[in-house]
TITORKOL-487535 format. One record per residue (C-alpha): residue number from 1; residue in three letters; x, y, z. Coordinates in steps of 0.5 Angstrom, whole numbers, always signed. Layout:
// TITORKOL-487535
{resi=NUM&resn=Ala&xx=X&yy=Y&zz=Z};
...
END
This chain:
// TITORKOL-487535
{resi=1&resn=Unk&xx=-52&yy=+74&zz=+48};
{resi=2&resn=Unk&xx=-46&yy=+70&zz=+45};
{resi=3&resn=Unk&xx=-45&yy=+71&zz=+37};
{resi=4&resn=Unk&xx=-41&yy=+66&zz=+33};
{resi=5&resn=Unk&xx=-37&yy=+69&zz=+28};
{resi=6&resn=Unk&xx=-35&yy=+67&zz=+22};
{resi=7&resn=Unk&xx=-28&yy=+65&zz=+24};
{resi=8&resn=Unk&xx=-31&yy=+60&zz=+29};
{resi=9&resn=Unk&xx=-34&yy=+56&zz=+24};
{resi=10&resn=Unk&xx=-30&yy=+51&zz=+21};
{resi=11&resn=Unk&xx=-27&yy=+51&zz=+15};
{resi=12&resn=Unk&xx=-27&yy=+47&zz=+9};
{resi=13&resn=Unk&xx=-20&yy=+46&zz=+10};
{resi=14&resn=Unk&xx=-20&yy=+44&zz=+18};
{resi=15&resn=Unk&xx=-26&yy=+39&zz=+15};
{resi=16&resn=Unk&xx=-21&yy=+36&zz=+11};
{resi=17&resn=Unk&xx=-16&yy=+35&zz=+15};
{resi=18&resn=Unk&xx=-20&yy=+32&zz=+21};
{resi=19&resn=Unk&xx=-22&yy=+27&zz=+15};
{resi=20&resn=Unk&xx=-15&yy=+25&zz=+13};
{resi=21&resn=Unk&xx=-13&yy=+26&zz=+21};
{resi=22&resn=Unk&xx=-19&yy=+20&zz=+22};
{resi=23&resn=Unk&xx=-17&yy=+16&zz=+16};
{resi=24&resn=Unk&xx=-10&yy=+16&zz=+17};
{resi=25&resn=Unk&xx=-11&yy=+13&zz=+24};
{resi=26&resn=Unk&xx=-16&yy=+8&zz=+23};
{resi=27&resn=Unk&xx=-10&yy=+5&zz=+18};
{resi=28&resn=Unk&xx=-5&yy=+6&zz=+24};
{resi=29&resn=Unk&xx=-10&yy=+2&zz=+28};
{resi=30&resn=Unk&xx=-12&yy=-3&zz=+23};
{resi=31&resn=Unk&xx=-5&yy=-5&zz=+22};
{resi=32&resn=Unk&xx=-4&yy=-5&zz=+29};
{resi=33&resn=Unk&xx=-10&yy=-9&zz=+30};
{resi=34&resn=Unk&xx=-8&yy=-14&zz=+25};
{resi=35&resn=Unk&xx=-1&yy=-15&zz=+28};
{resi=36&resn=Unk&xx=-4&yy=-17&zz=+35};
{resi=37&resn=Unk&xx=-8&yy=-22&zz=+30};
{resi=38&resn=Unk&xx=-2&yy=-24&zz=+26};
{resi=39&resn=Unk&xx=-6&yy=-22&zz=+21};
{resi=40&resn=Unk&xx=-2&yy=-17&zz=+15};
{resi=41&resn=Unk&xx=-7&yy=-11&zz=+12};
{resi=42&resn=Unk&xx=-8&yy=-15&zz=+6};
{resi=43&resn=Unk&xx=-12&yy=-21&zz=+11};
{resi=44&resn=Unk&xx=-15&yy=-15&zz=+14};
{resi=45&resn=Unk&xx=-18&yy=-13&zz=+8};
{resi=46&resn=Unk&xx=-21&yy=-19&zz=+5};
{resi=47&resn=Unk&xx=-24&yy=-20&zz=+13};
{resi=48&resn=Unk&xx=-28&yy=-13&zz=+12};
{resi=49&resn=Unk&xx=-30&yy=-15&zz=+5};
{resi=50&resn=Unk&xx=-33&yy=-21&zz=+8};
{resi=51&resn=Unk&xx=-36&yy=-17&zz=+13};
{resi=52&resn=Unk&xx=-39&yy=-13&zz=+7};
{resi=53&resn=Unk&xx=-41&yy=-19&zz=+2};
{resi=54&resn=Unk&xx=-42&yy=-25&zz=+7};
{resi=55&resn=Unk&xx=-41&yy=-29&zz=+2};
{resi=56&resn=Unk&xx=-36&yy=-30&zz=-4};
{resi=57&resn=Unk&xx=-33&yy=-34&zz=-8};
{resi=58&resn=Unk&xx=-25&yy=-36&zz=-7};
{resi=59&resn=Unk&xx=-24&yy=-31&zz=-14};
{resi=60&resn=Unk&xx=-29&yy=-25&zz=-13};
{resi=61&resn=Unk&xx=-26&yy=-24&zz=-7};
{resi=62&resn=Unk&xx=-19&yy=-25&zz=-10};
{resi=63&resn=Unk&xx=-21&yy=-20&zz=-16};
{resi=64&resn=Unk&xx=-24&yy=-15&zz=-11};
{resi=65&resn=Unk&xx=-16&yy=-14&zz=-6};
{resi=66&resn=Unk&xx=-13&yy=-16&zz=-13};
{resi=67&resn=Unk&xx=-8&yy=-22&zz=-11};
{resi=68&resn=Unk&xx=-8&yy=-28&zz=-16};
{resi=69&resn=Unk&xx=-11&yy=-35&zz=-14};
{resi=70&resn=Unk&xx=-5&yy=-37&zz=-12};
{resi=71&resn=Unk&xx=-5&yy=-31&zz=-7};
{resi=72&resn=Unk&xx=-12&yy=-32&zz=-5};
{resi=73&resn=Unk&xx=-11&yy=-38&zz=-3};
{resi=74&resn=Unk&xx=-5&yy=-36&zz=+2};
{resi=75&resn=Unk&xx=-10&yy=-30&zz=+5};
{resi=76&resn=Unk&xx=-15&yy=-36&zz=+6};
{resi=77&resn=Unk&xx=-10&yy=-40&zz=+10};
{resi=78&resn=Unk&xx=-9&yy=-35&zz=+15};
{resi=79&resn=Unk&xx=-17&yy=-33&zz=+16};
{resi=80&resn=Unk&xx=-19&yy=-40&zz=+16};
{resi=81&resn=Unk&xx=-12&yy=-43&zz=+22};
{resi=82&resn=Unk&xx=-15&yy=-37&zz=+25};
{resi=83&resn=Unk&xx=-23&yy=-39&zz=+26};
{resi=84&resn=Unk&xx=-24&yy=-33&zz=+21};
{resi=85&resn=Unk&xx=-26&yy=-35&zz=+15};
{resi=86&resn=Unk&xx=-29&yy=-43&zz=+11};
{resi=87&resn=Unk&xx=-29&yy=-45&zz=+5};
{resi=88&resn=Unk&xx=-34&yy=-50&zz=+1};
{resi=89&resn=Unk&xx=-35&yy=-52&zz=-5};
{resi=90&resn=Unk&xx=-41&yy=-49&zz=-10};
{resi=91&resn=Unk&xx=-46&yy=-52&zz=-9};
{resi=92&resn=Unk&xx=-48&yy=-50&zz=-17};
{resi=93&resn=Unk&xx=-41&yy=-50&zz=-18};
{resi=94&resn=Unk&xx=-36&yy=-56&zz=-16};
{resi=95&resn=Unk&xx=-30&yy=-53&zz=-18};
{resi=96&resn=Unk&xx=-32&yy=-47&zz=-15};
{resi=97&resn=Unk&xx=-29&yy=-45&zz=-8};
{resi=98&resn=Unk&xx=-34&yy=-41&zz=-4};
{resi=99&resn=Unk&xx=-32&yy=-36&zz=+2};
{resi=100&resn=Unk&xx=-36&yy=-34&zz=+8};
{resi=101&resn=Unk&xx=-35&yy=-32&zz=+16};
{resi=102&resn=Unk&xx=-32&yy=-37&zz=+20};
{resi=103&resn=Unk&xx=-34&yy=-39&zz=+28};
{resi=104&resn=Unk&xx=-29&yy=-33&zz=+31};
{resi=105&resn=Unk&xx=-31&yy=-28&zz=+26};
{resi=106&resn=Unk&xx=-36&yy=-24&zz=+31};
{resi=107&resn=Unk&xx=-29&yy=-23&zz=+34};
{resi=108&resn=Unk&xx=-25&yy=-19&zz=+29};
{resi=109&resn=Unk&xx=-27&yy=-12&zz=+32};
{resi=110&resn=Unk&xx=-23&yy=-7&zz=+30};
{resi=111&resn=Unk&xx=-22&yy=+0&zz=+30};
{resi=112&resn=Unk&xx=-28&yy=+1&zz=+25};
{resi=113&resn=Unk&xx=-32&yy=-1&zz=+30};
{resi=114&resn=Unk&xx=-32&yy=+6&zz=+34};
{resi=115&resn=Unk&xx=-33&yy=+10&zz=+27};
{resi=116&resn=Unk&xx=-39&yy=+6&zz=+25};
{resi=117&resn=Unk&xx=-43&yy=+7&zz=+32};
{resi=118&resn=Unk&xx=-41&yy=+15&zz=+32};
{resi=119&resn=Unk&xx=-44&yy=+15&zz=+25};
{resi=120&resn=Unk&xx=-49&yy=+11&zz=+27};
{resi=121&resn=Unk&xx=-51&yy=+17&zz=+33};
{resi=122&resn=Unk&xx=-49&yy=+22&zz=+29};
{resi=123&resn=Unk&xx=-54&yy=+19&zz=+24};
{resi=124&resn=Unk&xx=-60&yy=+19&zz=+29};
{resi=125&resn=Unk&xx=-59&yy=+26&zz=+30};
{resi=126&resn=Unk&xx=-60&yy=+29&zz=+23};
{resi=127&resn=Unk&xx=-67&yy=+30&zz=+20};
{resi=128&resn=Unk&xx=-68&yy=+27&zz=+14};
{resi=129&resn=Unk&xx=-66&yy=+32&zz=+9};
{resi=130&resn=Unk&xx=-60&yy=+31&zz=+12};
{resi=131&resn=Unk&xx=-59&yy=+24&zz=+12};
{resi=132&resn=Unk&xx=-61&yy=+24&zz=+5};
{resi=133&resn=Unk&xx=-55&yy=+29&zz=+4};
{resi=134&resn=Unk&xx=-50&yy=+24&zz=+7};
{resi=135&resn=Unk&xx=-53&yy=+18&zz=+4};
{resi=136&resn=Unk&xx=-51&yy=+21&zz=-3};
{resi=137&resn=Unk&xx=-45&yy=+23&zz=-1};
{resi=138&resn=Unk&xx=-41&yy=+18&zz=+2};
{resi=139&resn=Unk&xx=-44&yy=+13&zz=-4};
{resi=140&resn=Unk&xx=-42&yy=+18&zz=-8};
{resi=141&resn=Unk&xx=-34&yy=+18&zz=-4};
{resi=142&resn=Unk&xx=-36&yy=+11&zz=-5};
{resi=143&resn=Unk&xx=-36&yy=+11&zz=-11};
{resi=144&resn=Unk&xx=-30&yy=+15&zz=-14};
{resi=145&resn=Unk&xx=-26&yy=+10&zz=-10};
{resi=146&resn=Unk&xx=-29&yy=+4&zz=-13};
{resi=147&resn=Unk&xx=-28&yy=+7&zz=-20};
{resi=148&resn=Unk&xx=-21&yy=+3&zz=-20};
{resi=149&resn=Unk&xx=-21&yy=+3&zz=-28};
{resi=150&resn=Unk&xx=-16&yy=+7&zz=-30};
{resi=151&resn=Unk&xx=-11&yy=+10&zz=-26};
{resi=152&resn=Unk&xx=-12&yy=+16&zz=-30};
{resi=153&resn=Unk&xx=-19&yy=+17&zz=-28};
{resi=154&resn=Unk&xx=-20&yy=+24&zz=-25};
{resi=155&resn=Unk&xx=-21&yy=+20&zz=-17};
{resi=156&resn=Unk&xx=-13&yy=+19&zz=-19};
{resi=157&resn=Unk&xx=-11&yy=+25&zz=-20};
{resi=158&resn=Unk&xx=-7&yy=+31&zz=-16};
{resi=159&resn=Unk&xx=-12&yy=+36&zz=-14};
{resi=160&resn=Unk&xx=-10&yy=+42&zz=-17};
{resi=161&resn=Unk&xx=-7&yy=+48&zz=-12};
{resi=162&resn=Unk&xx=-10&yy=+54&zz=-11};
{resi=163&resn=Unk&xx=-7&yy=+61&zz=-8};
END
């Protein structure tokens, strides 16, 4: 009979390592990616944030990658050449500009694609306490990320090292 030792087991560190190895590669390939497209991370960004909302205005999203009207414009300009974006006026609103997937954005697939389908099998392979266990983590991850308030915030900070 083979015993695992508690050596063989990772360790919170070897954890966090894997994790930052997985973030730093899909930035990498992000950026790769939208290169190929001829796209810069800041279109990137607004492509996956459509992803996420679908529907937004010209403003909202301006706000969410925090560029100005001005710049929310030029990122809209290369989605919409490209097939990846389209603008309409509100139909409540008429000065304001609504923005939803174009025709080819079903083509924009980037490296995230991968990720999604290995958490979704990894999902299914849990029991329902644990899947409850991820939810409330990554949302809580989530959240301290989206906390972009202050840049003092206790999510900004250094984490303290220990011996």
């Amino acid at each position: 009979m083979v015993t695992e030792s508690i050596t063989d087991r990772p360790l919170c560190s070897d954890i966090f390592r894997h994790l930052q190895s997985l973030l730093l590669s899909y930035s990498l390939q992000q950026h790769e990616f939208g290169q190929r497209l001829g796209l810069n991370d800041t279109d990137l960004a607004a492509a996956n944030i459509l992803r996420l909302r679908r529907t937004l205005s010209a403003g909202e999203l301006a706000q969410m990658l925090g560029v100005s009207t001005a710049g929310i414009t030029t990122v809209l300009d290369r989605l919409e050449a490209r097939g990846y974006a389209c603008r309409s006026k509100d139909p409540e609103d008429r000065r304001r500009t609504l923005v939803e997937p174009g025709p080819l954005f079903p083509a924009l697939q980037g490296p995230g694609t991968s990720i999604y389908r290995s958490l979704h099998h990894f999902y299914f392979c849990l029991d329902e306490p644990s899947r409850d266990i991820l939810h409330a983590a990554i949302a809580q991850m989530n959240a301290v990320l989206a906390d972009r308030k202050s840049s003092t915030s206790p999510a900004m900070q250094p984490l303290e090292q220990t011996s």
